[in-house]
Each structure stands twice: as C-alpha cells, then as structure tokens.
Backbone as CSV, one residue per row, in Angstrom:
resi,resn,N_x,N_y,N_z,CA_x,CA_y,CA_z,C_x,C_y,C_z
1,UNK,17.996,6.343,-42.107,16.945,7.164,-41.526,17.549,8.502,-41.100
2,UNK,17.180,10.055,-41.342,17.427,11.039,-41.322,17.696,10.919,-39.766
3,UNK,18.653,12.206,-39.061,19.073,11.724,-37.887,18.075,12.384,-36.951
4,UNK,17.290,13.375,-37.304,16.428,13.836,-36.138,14.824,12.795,-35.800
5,UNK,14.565,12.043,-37.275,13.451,10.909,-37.516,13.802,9.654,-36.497
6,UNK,15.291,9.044,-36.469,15.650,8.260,-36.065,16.096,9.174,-34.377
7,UNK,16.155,10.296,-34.085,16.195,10.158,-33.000,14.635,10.139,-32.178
8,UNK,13.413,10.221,-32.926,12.341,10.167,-32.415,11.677,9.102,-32.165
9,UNK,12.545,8.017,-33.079,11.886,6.352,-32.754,12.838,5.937,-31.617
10,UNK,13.831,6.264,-31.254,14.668,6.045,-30.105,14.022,6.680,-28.963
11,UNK,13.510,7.565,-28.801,12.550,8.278,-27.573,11.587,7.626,-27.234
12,UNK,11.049,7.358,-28.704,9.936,6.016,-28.478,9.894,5.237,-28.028
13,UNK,10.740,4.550,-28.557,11.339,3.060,-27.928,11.760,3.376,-26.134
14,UNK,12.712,4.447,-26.004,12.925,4.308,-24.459,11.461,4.721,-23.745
15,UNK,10.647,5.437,-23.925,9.415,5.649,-23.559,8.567,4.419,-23.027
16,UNK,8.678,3.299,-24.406,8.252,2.325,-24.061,9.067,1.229,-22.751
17,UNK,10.439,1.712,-22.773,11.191,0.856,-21.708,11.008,1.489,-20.336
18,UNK,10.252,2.421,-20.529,9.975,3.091,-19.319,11.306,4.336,-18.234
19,UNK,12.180,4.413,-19.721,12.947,5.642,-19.215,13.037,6.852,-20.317
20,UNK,12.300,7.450,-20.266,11.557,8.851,-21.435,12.745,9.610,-21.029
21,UNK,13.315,9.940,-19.704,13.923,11.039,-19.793,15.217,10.657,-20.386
22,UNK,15.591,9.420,-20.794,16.727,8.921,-21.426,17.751,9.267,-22.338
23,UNK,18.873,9.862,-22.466,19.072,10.368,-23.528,19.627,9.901,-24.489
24,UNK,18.956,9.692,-25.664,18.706,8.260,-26.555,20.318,8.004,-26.932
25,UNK,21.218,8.895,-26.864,22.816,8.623,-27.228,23.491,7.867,-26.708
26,UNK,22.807,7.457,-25.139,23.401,6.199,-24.193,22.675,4.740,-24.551
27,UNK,22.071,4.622,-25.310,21.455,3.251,-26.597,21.826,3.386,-28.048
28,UNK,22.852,3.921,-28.188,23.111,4.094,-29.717,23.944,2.975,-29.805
29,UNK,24.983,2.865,-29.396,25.844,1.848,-29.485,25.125,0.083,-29.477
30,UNK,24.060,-0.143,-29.327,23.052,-1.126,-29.362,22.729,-1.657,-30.320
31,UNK,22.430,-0.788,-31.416,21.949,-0.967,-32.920,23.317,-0.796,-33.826
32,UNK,24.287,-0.806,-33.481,25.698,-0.838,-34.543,26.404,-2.208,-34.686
33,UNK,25.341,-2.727,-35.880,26.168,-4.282,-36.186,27.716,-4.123,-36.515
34,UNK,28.070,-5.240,-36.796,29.379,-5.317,-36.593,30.067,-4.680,-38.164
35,UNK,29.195,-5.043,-39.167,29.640,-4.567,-40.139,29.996,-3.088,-40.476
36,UNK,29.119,-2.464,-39.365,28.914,-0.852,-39.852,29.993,-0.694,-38.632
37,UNK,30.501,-1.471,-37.509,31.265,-1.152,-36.167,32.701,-0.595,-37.394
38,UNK,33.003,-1.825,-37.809,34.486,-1.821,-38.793,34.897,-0.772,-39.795
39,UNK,33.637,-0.789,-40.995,33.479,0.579,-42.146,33.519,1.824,-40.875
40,UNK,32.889,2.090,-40.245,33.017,3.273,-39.420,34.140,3.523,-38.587
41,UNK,34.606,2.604,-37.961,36.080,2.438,-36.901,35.357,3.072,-35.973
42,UNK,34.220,2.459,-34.961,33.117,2.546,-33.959,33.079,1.351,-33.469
43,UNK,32.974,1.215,-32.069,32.388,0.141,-31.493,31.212,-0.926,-32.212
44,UNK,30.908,-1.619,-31.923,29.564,-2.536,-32.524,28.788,-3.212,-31.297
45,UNK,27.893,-3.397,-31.276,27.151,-3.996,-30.460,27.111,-5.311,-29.734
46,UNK,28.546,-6.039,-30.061,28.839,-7.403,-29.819,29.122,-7.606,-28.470
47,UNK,29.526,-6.879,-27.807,30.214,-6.758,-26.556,28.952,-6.161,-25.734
48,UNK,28.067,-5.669,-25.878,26.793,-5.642,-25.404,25.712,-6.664,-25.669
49,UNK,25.942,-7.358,-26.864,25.096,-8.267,-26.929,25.256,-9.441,-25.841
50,UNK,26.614,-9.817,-25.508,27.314,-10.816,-24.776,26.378,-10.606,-23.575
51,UNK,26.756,-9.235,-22.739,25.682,-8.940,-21.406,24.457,-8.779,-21.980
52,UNK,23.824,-8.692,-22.449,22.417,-8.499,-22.709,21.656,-9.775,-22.616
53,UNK,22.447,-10.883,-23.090,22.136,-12.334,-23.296,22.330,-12.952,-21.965
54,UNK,23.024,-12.823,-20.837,22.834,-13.085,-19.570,21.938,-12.059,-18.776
55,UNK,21.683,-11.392,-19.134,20.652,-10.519,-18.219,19.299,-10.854,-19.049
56,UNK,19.183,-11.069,-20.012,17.766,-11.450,-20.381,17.519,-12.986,-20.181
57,UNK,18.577,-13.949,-20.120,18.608,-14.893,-18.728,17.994,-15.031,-17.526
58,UNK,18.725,-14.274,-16.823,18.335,-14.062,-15.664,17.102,-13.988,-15.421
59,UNK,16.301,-12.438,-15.948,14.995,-12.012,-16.092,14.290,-12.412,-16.352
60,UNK,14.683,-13.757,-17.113,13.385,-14.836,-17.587,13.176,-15.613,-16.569
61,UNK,14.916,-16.299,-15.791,14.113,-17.202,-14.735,13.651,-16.430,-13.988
62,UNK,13.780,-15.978,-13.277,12.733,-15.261,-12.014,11.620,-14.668,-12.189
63,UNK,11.613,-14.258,-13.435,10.170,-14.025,-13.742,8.993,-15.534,-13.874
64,UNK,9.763,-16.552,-14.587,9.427,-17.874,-14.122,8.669,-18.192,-13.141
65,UNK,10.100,-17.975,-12.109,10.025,-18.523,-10.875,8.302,-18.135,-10.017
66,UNK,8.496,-16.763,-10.429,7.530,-16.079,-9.248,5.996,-16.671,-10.179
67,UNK,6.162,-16.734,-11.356,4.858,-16.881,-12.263,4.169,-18.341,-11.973
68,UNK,5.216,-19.090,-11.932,4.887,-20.553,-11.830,5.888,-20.962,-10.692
69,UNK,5.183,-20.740,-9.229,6.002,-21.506,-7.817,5.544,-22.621,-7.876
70,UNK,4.366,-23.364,-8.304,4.766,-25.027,-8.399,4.904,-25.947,-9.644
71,UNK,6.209,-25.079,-10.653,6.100,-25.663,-11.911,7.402,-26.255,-11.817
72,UNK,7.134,-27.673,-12.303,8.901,-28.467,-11.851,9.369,-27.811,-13.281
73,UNK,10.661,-28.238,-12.937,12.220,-27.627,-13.270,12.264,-27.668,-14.848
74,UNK,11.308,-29.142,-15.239,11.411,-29.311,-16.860,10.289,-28.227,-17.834
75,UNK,9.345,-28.021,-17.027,8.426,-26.998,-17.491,9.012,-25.314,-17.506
76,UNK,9.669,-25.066,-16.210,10.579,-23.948,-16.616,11.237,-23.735,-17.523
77,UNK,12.279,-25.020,-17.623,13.582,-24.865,-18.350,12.382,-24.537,-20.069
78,UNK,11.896,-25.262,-20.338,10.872,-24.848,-21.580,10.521,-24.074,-21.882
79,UNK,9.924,-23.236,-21.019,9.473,-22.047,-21.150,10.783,-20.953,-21.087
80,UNK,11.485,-21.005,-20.403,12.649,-20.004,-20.520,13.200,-19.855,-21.957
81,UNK,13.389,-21.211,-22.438,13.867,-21.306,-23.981,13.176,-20.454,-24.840
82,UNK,11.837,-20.905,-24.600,11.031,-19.527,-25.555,11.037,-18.554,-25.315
83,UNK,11.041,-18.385,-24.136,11.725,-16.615,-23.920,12.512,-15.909,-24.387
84,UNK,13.861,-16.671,-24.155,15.278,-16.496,-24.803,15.487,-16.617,-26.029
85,UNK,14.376,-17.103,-26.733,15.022,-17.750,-28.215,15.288,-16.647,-29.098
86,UNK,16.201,-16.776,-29.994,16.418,-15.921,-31.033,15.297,-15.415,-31.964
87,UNK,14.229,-16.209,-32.489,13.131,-15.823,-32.668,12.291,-14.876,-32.272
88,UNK,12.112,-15.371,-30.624,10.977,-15.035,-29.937,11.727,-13.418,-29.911
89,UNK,13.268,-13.464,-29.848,13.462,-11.754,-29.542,13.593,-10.991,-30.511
90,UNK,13.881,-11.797,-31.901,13.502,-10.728,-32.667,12.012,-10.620,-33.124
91,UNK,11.166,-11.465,-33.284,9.690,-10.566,-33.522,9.449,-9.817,-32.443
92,UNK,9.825,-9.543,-31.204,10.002,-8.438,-30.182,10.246,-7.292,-30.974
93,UNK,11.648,-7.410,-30.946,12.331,-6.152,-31.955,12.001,-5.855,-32.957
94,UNK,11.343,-6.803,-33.691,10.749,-5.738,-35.240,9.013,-5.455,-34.953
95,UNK,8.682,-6.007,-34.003,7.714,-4.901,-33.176,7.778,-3.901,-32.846
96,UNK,8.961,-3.563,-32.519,9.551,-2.126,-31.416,10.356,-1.388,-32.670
97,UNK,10.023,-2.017,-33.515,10.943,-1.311,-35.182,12.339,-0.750,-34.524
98,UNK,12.863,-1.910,-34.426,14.280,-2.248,-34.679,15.271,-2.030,-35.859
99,UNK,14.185,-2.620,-36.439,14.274,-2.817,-37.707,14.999,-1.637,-38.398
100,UNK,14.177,-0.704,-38.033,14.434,0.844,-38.531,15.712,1.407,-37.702
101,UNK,16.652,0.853,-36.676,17.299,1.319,-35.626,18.835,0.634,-36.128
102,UNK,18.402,-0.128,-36.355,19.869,-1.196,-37.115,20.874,-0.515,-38.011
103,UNK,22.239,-0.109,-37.082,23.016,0.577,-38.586,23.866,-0.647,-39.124
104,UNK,23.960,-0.889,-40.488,24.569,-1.589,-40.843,25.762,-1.399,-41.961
105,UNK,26.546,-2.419,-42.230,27.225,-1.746,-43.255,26.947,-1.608,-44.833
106,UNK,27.465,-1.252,-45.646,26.887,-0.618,-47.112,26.137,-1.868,-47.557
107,UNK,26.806,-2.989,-47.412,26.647,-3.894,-48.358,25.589,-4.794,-47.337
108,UNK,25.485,-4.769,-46.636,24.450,-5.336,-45.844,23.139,-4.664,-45.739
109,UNK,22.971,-3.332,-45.996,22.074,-2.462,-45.421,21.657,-2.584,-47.341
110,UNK,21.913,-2.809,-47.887,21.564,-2.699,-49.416,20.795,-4.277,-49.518
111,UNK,21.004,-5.037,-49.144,20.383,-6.412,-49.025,19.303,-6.598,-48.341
112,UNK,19.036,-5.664,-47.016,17.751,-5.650,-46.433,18.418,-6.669,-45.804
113,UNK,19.590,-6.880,-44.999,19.789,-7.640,-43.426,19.004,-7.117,-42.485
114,UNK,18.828,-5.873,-42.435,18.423,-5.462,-41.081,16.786,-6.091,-40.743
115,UNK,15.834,-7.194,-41.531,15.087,-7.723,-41.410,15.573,-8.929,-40.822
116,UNK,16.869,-9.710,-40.658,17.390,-10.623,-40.270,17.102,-10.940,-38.975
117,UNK,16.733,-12.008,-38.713,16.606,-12.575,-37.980,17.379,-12.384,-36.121
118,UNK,18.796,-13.180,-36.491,19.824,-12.668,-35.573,20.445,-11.613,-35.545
119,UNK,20.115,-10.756,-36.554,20.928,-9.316,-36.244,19.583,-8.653,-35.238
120,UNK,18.487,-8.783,-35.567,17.696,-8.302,-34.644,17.632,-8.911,-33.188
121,UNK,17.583,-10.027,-32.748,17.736,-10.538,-32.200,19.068,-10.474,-31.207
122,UNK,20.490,-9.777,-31.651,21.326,-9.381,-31.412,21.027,-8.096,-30.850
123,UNK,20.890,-7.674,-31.585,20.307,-6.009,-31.074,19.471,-5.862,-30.312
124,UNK,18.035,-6.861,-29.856,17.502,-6.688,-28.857,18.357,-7.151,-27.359
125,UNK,19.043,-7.648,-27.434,19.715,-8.490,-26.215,21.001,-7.043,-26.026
126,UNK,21.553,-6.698,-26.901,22.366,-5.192,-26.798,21.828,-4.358,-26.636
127,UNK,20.165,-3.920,-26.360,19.445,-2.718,-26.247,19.181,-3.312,-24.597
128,UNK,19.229,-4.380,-24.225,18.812,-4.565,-22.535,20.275,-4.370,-21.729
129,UNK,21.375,-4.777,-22.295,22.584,-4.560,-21.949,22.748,-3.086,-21.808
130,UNK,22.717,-1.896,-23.174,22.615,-0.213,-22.620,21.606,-0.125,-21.832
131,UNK,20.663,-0.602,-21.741,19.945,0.342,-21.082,19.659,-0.072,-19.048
132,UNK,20.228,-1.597,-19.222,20.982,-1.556,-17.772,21.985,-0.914,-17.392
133,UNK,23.248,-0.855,-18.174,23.783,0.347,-17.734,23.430,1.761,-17.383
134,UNK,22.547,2.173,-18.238,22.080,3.611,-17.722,21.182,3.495,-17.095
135,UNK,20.166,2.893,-16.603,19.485,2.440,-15.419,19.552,1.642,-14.463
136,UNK,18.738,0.639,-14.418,19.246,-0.641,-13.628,18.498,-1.584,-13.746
137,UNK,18.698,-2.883,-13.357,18.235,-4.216,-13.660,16.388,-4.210,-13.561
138,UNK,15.988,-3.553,-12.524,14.721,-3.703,-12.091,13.903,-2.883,-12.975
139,UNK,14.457,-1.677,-13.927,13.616,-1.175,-14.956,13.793,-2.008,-16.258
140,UNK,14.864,-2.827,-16.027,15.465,-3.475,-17.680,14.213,-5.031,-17.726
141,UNK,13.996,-5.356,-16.269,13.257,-6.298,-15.988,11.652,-6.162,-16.163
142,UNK,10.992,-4.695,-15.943,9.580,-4.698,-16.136,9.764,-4.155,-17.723
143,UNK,10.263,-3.631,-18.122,10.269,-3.668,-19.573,10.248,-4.993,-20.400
144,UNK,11.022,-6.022,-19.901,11.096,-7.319,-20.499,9.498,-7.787,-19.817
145,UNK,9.090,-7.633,-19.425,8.075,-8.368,-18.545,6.906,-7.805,-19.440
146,UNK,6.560,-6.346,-19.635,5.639,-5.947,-20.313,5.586,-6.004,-21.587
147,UNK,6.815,-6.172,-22.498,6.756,-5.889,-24.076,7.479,-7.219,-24.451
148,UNK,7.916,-8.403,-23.699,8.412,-9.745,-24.225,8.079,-10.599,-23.498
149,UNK,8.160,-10.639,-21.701,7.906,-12.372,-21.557,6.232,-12.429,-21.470
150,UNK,5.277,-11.360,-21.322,3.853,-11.831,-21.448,3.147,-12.133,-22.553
151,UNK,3.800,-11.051,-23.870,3.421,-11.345,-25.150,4.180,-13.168,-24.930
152,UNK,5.062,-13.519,-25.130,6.018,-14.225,-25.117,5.414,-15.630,-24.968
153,UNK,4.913,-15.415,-23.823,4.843,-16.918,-22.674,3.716,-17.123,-22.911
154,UNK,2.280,-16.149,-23.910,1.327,-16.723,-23.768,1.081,-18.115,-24.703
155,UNK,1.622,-17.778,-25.836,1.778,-18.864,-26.748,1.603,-20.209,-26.417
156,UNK,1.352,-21.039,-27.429,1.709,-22.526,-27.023,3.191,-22.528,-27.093
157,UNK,3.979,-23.782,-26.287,4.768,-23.959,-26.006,5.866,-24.773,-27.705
158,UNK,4.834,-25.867,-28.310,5.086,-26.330,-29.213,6.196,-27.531,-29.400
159,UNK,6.914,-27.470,-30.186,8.028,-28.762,-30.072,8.825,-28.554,-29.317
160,UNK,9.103,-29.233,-28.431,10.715,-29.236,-27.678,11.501,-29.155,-28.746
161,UNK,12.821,-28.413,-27.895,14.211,-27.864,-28.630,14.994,-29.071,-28.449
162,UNK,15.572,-29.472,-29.272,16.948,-30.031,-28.876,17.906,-29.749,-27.540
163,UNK,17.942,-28.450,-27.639,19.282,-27.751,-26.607,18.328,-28.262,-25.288
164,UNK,17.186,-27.875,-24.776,16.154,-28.090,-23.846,16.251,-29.823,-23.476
165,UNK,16.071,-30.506,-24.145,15.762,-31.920,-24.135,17.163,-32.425,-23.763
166,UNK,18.722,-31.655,-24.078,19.500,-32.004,-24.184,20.399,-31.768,-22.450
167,UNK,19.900,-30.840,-22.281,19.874,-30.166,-20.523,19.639,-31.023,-19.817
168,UNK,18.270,-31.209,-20.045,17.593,-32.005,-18.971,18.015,-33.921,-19.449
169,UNK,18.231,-34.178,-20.352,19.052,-35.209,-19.908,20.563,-35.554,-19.367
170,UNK,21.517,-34.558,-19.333,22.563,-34.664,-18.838,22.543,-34.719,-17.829
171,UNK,21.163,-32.954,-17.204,21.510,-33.005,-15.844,20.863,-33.985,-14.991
172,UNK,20.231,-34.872,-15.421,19.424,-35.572,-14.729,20.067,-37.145,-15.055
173,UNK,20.996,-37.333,-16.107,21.180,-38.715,-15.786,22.943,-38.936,-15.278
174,UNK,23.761,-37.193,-15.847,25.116,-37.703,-15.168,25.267,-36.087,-14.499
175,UNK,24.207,-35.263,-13.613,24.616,-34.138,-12.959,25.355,-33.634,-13.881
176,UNK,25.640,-32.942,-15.470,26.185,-32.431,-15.734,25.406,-31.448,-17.028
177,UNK,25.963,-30.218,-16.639,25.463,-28.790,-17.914,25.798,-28.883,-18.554
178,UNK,25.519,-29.138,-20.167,26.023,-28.958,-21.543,26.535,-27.558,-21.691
179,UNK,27.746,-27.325,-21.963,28.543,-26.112,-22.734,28.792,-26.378,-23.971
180,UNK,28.914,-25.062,-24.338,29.076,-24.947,-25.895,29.802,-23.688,-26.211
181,UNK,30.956,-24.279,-27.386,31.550,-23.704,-27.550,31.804,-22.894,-29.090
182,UNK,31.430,-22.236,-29.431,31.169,-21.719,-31.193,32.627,-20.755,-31.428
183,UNK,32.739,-20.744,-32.688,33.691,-19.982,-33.521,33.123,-19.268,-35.069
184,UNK,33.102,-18.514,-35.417,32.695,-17.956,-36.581,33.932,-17.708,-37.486
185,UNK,32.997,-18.329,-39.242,33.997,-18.191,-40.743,33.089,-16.897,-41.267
186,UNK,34.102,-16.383,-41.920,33.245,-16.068,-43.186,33.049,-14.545,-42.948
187,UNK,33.058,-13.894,-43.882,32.445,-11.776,-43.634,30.896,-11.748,-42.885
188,UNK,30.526,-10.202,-42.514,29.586,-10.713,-41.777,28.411,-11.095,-42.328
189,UNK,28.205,-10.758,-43.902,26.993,-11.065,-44.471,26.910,-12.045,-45.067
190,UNK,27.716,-13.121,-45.030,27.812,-14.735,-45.104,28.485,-15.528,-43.974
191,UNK,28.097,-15.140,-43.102,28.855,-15.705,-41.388,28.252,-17.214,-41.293
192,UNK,29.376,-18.352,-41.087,28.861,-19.825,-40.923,28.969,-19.674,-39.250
193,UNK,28.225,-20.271,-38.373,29.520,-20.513,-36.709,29.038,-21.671,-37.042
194,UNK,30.310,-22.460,-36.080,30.514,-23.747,-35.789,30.318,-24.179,-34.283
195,UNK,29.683,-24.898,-33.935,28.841,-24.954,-32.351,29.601,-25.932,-31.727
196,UNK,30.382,-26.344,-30.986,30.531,-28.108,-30.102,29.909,-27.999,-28.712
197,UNK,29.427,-29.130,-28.528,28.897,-29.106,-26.880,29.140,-30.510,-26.339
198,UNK,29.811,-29.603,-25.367,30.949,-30.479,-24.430,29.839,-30.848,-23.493
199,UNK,29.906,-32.540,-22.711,29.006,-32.858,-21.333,30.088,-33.869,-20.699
200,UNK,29.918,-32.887,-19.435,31.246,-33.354,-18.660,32.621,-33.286,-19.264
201,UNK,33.499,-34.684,-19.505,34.559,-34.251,-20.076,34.905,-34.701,-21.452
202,UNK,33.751,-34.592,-22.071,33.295,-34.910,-23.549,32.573,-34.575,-24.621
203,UNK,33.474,-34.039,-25.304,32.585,-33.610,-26.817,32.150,-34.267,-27.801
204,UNK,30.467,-34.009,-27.467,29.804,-35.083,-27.662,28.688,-34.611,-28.920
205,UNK,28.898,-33.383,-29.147,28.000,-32.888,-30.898,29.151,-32.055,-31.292
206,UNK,28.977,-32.038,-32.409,29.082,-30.803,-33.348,28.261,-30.055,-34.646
207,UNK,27.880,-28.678,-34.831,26.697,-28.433,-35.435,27.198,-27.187,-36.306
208,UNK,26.754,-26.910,-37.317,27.209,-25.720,-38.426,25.604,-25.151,-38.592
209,UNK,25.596,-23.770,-38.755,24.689,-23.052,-38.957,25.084,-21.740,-39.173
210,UNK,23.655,-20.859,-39.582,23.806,-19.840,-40.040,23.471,-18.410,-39.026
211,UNK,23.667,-18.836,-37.706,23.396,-18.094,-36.790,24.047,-19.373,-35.381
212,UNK,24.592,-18.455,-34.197,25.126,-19.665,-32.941,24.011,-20.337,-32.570
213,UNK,22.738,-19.740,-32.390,21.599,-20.799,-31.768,21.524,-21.913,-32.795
214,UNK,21.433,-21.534,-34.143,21.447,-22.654,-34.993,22.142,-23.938,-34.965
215,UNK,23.525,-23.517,-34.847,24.479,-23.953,-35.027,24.460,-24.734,-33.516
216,UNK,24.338,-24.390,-32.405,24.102,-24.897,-31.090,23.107,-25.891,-30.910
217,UNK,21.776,-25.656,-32.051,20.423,-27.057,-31.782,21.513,-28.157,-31.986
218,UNK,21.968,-27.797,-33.590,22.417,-28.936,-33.965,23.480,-29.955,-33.461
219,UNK,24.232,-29.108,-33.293,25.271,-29.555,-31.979,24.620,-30.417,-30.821
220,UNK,23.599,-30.121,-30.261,22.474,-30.932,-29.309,22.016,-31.835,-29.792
221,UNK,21.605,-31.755,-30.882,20.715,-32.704,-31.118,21.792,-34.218,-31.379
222,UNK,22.870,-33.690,-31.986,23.814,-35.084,-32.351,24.166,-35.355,-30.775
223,UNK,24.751,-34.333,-29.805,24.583,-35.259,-28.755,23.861,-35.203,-28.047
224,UNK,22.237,-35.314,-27.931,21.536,-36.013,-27.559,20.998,-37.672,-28.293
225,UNK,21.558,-37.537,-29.306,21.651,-38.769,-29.943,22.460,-40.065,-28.988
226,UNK,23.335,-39.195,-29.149,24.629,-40.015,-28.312,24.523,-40.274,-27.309
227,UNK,23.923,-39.534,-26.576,24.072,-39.843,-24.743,22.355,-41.199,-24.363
228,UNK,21.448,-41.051,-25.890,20.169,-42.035,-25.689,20.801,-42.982,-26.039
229,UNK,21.678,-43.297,-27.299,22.127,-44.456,-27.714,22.742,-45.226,-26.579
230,UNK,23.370,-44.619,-25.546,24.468,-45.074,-24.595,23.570,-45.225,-23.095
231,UNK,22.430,-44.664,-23.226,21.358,-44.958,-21.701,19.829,-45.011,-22.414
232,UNK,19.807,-46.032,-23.122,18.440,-46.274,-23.785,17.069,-46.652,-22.832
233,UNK,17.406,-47.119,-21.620,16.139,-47.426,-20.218,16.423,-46.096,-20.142
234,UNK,17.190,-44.735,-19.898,16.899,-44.152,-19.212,16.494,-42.956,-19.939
235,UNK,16.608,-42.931,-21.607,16.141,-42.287,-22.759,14.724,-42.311,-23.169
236,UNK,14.024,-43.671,-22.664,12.884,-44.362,-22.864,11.943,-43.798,-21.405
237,UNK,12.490,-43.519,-20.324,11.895,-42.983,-19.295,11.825,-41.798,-19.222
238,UNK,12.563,-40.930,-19.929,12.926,-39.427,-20.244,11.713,-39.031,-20.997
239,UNK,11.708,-39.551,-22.247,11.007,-39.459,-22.934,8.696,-39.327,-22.365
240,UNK,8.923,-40.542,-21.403,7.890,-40.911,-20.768,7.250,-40.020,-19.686
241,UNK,8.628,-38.961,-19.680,8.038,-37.729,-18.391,7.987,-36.288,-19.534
242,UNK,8.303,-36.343,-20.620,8.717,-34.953,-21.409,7.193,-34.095,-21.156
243,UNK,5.987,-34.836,-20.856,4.635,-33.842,-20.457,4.746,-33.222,-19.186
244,UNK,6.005,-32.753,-19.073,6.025,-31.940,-17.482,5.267,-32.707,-16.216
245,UNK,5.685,-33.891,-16.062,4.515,-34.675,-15.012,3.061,-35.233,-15.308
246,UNK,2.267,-34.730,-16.535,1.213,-35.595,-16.648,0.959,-36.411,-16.857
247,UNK,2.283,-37.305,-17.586,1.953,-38.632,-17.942,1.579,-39.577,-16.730
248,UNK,0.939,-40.894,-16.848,1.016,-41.892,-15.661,1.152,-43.054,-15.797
249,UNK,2.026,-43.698,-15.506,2.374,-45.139,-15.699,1.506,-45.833,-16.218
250,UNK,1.029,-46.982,-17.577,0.506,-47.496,-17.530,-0.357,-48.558,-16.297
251,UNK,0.783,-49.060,-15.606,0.717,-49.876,-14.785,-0.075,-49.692,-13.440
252,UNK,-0.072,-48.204,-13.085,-0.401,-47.408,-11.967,-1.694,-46.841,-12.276
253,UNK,-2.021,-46.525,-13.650,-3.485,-46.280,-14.091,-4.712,-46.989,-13.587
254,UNK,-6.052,-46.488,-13.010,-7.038,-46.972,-12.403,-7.948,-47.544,-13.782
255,UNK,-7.836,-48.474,-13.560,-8.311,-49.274,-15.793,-9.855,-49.324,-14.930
256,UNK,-10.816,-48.201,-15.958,-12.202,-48.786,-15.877,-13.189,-49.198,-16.646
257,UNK,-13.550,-50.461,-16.570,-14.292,-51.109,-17.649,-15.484,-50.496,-17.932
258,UNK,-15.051,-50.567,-19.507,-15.854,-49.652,-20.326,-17.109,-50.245,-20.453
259,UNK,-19.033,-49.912,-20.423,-19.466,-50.202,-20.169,-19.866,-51.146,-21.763
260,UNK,-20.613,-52.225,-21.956,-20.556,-52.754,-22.870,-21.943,-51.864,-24.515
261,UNK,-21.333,-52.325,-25.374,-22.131,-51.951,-26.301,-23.756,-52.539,-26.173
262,UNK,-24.320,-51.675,-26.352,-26.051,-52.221,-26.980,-25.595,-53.247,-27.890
263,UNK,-26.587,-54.967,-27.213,-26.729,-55.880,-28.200,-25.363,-56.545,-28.268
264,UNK,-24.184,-56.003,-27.464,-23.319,-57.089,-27.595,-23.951,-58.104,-26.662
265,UNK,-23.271,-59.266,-26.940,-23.339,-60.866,-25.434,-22.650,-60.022,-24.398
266,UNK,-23.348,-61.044,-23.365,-22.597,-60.277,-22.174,-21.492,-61.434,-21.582
C-alpha cells in the first residue's frame, strides 16, 4: 500500500481507538510480522504481541466482572475465552482492515497471508500493546469495549473449548492452573508449534498445530482426557454443572404429574 494511502488507514484506525491526535509512527511497529521483521533487519511485532495478549486479558476480565456481578466463575471463564480467542480477534482486525496494515515478507505477502488468521490476530493483540504505550490502559480498554468485547460477547456462546473445560476442572478438583508451554519448527510461512500443558507437577497433554492456540486446544483436550479417566464421579459431576448453574438434580426436581390423556383409564 502506497505510503501516504496507508498512512490514512492508520489515522483511521487510531481515530477509531479514540486517539486521532496519534502519530500513526508510534503503531507501526504493530503490523511488522516476523517475516518482513528479518528481510528488513526491523523489529517485528512479537514482542508486542506477548504484552498485548495480557492486557487484552486483563480488559476482558473486568469488563466481565462489572457486566455480569452475579455470573459464577464458569460462565466468566467462557465468555472471556471468546473474547480472547484468536478468531474472535482477528474478524476484529479484518474489520478494522488490518488486513491492509500487515507488512509481510516477499514470499508471504505474495500468498495472501496477510488474510491469515493468526497473523491478524497477532497484530491485533500488538496494536493494543503500542497503543498502551503511547496512551494508557483506560483508552486501550474503551476501545476494546466499543469495537471487540460488545460486538464480541453478543454472540451465542456455542461449544465449550477444551482449554476452558480444562481450567475449570483442574482448578476445581486439584486447586491447580494449567500452563502451557509451546515451541515453534519450521520458516514463518509453514510454522508447526508444539503445545504441552503441565497441571501441577505433571505433563499431562501434548498438541501440534498450525497456530499456539491450536496447538494449546489440543494439548487440553488430551489432558482433559486424562485427568476424567483418573476422577470419573467427579468428571460425571463436572459435566452435570457445564450449564453455568441451570441444571437441577434429578432427584431434587419438583416431579409434576402430568395430567392424563382424553379417554385413557384412570
């Protein structure tokens, strides 16, 4: 994109984040995948993506919090996921034509990556990282609030995640947070990572994919396998609350007899 065109969708874009007087050169470093970081001998956006991904964290729970004060812990944690998800942030970003903002390198930018999924998705989480730095958390926060978690959160909620299902059974049957630990093979336009997730003092999945969230379900999902196989009463009761509290015990249910058909015996 010609450089005075591309500096007018960057005005845009900060316009929309709610800092116009911005000067779009302190968000450049946001949109420089890694491929174009190297061919150029320039920074890349990786090291912003890292903070961007805990601050768009953050901003989700408390935005949560205040949205839903009597929503238990399993209905949050759900909804945060969709917030956060790699998905949910890049159709953000190729809303906000990202798309068009993405420098990449020769051989990537000739393939049409910059429609990719996690590179956008990368880049949105590195565009909240600059632009907390040059502002501050509380403008980086109503921007997320107006152009991602309301579009975001209105949705149905849909299938539980693995990683989600996998949380809330650790922390609830041995007090302990699943970590995960990834490594990446491969150049960047065939990148495998490799995911493990450790609970407590045990590594208990391992998962390959074509992006870390990917690579991280899967990792969950094998150990959430593992940890039901090994507490099956308490996998079977897990399971029995996954409606955020609506379910109700068979047993505890008020049974009312249904009134009889026309013409049956009585």
């Amino acid at each position: 994109m010609p450089g005075e065109r591309r500096r007018a969708r960057l005005r845009a874009l900060l316009k929309a984040a709610g800092a116009a007087d911005l000067d779009p050169a302190r968000v450049e470093q946001a949109f420089v995948h890694a491929s174009a970081g190297s061919e150029q001998a320039t920074s890349s956006n990786e090291r912003l993506e890292f903070f961007g991904d805990a601050i768009l964290g953050f901003a989700a729970s408390r935005w949560l919090m205040a949205k839903y004060p009597d929503a238990p812990q399993g209905l949050l944690t759900r909804r945060k996921a969709n917030l956060v998800s790699g998905a949910a942030c890049a159709e953000t970003a190729r809303r906000l034509g990202f798309s068009e903002l993405v420098v990449l390198g020769h051989g990537m930018d000739r393939s049409g990556a910059g429609r990719n999924e996690t590179i956008l998705a990368d880049a949105f989480e590195a565009f909240l990282a600059a632009l907390h730095d040059a502002t501050d958390v509380g403008l980086v926060s109503r921007f997320l609030e107006k152009e991602h978690f309301v579009p975001v959160d209105r949705r149905d909620l849909g299938e539980r995640d693995a990683k989600t299902d996998l949380q809330e059974f650790a922390q609830g049957m041995l007090r302990a947070t699943p970590l995960y630990f990834e490594r990446a093979e491969g150049p960047p336009n065939d990148r495998r990572y490799t995911s493990q997730v450790r609970v407590g003092d045990e590594i208990l999945g391992e998962g390959i994919g074509g992006s870390k969230k990917a690579a991280q379900q899967s990792a969950a999902a094998m150990a959430l396998s593992a940890l039901r196989a090994r507490h099956p009463a308490e996998a079977s009761a897990n399971a029995a609350s996954n409606d955020d509290g609506r379910v109700i015990a068979l047993d505890r249910r008020r049974r009312t007899p249904r009134p009889p058909r026309p013409g049956a015996p009585k």
